[in-house]
N, C-alpha and C positions, 0 to 999 in steps of 0.2 A: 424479554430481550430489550423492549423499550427503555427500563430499568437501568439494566448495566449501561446499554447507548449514555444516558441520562446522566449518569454518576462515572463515568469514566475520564471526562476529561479533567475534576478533579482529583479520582484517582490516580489519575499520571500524573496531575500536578503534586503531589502527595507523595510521589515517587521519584520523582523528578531527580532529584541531587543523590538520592541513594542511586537511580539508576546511569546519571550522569558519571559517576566516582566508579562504578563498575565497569563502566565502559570503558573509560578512561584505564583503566589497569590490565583487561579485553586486550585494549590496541595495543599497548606494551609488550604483554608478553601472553599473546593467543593459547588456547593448547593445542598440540599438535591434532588431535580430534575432534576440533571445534567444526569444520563441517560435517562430519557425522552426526555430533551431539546436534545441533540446529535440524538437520534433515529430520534426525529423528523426532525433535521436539515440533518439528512441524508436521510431521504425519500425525502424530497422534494426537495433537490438538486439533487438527483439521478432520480426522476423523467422528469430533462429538460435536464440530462447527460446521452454523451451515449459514452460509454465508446470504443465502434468501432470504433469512430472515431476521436479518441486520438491513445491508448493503450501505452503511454507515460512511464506507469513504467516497460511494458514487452519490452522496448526498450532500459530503461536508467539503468536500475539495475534485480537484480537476486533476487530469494525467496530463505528463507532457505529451509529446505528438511527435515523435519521429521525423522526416520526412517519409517515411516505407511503412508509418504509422497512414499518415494523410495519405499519399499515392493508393495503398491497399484498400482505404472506408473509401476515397473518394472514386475509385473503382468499384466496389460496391455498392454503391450509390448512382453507376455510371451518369459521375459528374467528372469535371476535370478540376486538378488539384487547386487550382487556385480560386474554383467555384466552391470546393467543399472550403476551403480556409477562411475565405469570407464570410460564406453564411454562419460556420461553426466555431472556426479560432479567430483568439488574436494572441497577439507577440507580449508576454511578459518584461517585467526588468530584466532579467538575463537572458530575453531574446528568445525563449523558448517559446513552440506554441503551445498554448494549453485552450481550456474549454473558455466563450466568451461570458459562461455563467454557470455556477452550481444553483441546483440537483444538475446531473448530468444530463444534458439532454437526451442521450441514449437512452437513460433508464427509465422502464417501463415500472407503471402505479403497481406491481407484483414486485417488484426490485426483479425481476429480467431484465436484461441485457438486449437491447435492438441489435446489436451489430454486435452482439456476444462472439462471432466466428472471427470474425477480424476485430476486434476489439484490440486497443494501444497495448503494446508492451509492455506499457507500464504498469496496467490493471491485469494482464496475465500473469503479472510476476507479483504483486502486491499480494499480503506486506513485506513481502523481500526477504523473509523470516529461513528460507530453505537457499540463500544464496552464498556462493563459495566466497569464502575472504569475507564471513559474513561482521567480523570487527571490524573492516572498512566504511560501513554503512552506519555507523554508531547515531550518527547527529538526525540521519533521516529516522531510523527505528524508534531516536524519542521521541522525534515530532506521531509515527505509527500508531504507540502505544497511546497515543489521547483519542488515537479516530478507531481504531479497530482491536475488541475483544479480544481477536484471538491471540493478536504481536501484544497487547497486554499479560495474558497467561502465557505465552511463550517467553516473553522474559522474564517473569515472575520463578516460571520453570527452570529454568535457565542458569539463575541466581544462584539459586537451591544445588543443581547441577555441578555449577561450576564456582569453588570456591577461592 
């Protein structure tokens, strides 16, 4: 696994303008079973992915934070919100909170999840590969396919799928 981790992010970059140009034709003109096709291509690539033994995005970048992100962990922490933001986030350029450093604090030397149960919404939903309107997401899924295998093989699959 270290392997693919290793050579993936020139792999996207290698794919980069071919997958940029398909996207770009995506957002034009979708097909009418474009969420199908994705839900399906993300079952079944999740089904031979295990994401333990990666956890590649909770090492290479940070979720944003909600506010109902921060209230929920800082409840679970029984801290109060602006104690968990301190010790945890700060405010990016566009004002979102994200983590004040990667690896993620949360994750534990096993790639588990400490706060797995309420964990951001943005890490339950990552790589976003199973979302409706999923050609609205184009510019985030390039950036996906450099940090995580399996949004790699899913748009790989994808390609193939949809011509």
């Amino acid at each position: 696994m270290q392997d693919i981790i290793n050579n993936l992010p020139k792999l996207a970059k290698d794919k980069h303008n071919e997958n940029k140009k398909f996207f770009g034709k995506l957002k034009k003109k979708p097909p009418k079973n474009l969420d199908y096709i994705m839900q399906d291509l993300h079952d079944q690539e999740f089904e031979r992915t295990d994401c333990l033994e990666c956890a590649n995005c909770c090492k290479t970048t940070g979720p944003l934070f909600t506010d109902k992100d921060v209230d929920r962990i800082a409840k679970h922490f029984r801290m109060k919100s602006h104690q968990f933001i301190s010790q945890y986030l700060k405010v990016d350029e566009d004002n979102d909170y994200v983590l004040q450093s990667v690896p993620c604090t949360f994750l534990d030397a096993d790639n588990y999840c400490s706060i797995y149960d309420v964990r951001p919404k943005a890490c339950r939903e990552f790589p976003h590969t199973d979302r409706k309107k999923f050609q609205q997401i184009s510019n985030l899924t390039l950036k996906n396919v450099a940090i995580c295998p399996a949004a790699f093989n899913i748009v790989e699959e994808m390609k193939k799928r949809i011509k």
